[in-house]
N, C-alpha and C positions, 0 to 999 in steps of 0.2 A: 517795100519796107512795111512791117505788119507795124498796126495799132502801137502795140508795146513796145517794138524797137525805135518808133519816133519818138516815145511818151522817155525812154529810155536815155536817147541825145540828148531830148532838150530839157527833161527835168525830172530831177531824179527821184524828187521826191513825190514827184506824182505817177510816177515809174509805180514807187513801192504802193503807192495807194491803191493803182490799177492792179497791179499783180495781186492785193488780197483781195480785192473787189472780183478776181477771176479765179481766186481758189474758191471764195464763196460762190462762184459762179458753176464751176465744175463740179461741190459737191454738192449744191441744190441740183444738179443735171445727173448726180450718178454717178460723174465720172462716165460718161456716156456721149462718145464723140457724135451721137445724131441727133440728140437732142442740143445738144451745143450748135450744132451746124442748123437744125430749125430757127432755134433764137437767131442767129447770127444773121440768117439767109435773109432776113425780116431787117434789120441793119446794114448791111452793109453790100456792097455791089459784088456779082459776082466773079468777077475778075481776081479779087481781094480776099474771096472766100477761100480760096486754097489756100491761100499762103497764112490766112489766121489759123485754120484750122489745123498745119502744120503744128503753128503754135503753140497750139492749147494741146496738140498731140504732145509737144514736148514735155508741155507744164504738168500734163497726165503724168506721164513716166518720171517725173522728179517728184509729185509730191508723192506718188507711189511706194520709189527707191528712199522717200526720205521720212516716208512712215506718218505722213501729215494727212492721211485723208480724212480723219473727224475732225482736227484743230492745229494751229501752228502752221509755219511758212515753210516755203521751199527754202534750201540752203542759200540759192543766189540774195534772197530777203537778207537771211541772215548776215551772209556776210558784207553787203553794202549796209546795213545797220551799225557793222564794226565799226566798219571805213568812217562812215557820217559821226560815230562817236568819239573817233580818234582825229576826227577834223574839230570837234567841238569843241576837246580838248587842248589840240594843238594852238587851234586860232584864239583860246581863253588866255592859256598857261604859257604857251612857248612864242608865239607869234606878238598877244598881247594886241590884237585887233580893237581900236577901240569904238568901230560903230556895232563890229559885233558882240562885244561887249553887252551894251547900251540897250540891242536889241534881246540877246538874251537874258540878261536884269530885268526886263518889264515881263517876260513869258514864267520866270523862274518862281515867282508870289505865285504867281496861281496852276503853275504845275506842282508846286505842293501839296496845294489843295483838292488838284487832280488826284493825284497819288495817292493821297491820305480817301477821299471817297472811294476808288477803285479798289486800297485796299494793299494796293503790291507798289508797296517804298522801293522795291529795290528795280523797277525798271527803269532801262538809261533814261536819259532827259528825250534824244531822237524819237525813239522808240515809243515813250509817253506823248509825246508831242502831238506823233502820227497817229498815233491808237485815239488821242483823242478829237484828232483832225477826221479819223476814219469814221468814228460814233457820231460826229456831228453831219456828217456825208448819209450816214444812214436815218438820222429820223429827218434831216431833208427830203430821202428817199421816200420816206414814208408818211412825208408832209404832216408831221409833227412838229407843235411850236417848242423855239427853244428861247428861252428867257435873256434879256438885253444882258446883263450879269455873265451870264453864259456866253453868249456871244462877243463879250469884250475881252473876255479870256482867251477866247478861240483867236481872237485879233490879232492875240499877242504870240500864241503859237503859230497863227500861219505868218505873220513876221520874221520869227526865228529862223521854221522853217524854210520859208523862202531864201532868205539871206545864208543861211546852211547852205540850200541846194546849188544857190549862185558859187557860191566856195568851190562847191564841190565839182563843180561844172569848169571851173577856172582850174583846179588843182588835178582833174583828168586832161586839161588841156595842155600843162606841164607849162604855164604860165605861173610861177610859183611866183614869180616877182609882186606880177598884181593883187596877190593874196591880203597883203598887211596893206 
């Protein structure tokens, strides 16, 4: 089982993290499955390196066919984004969850405020969520300080998302009962 298909089981939402943490990875590399394999070869055992590099052979030809190689996701991004939207909604409006409720009320004040600074009101709540879970993973990366203020914010989106992904994880397991 490659990197991705574990990160994939057991949480989805860190699935989607890794997946553009590996588009950015394929196109700082080119798109260029030997430079992918030098990085990798450096991580990871060789036993394991086939079957990643399978992988990233795939992730190649999808962001390719789906016309992503300067910016945007591969389709499988896209459409568990739906899925996670239409859980969001479900579990607000139809289900009527009320710890998920609770948790998304405290993320929702300051995914506003996300919004309104990035600029683009119109993307989903998931979507902004992660984008800002993802920007916070990069000036980590880059061992940039990021302000308490900032980080209390970020608390509350990886609360959400967390509690999201748990759903979502219960709702592919077709244990619908335990949803609500």
């Amino acid at each position: 089982m490659t990197i991705g298909e574990k990160k994939k089981k057991e949480n989805i939402a860190e699935y989607l993290l890794f997946l553009w943490q590996m588009e950015d990875l394929v196109r700082a590399a080119n798109f260029d499955l030997s430079v992918i394999r030098t990085f990798l070869s450096n991580e990871i055992d060789a036993k394991a390196l086939d079957n990643e590099m399978n992988w990233f052979g795939t992730l190649i030809r999808a962001m390719q066919s789906s016309g992503v190689q300067q910016k945007g996701h591969v389709e499988e991004v896209n459409e568990i984004l739906i899925e996670l939207n239409y859980l969001h909604h479900t579990l607000l409006n139809i289900l009527h969850h009320d710890q998920f409720a609770k948790v998304w009320n405290a993320a929702e004040l300051n995914l506003r405020d996300f919004l309104e600074m990035s600029g683009n009101k119109t993307m989903n709540p998931v979507e902004a969520c992660l984008t800002a879970l993802y920007g916070l993973m990069m000036l980590r990366l880059k061992k940039q300080e990021v302000s308490a203020e900032t980080m209390s914010a970020m608390d509350t989106f990886k609360n959400y998302i967390s509690m999201l992904s748990e759903q979502y994880r219960i709702m592919r397991s077709g244990d619908l009962f335990s949803i609500n």
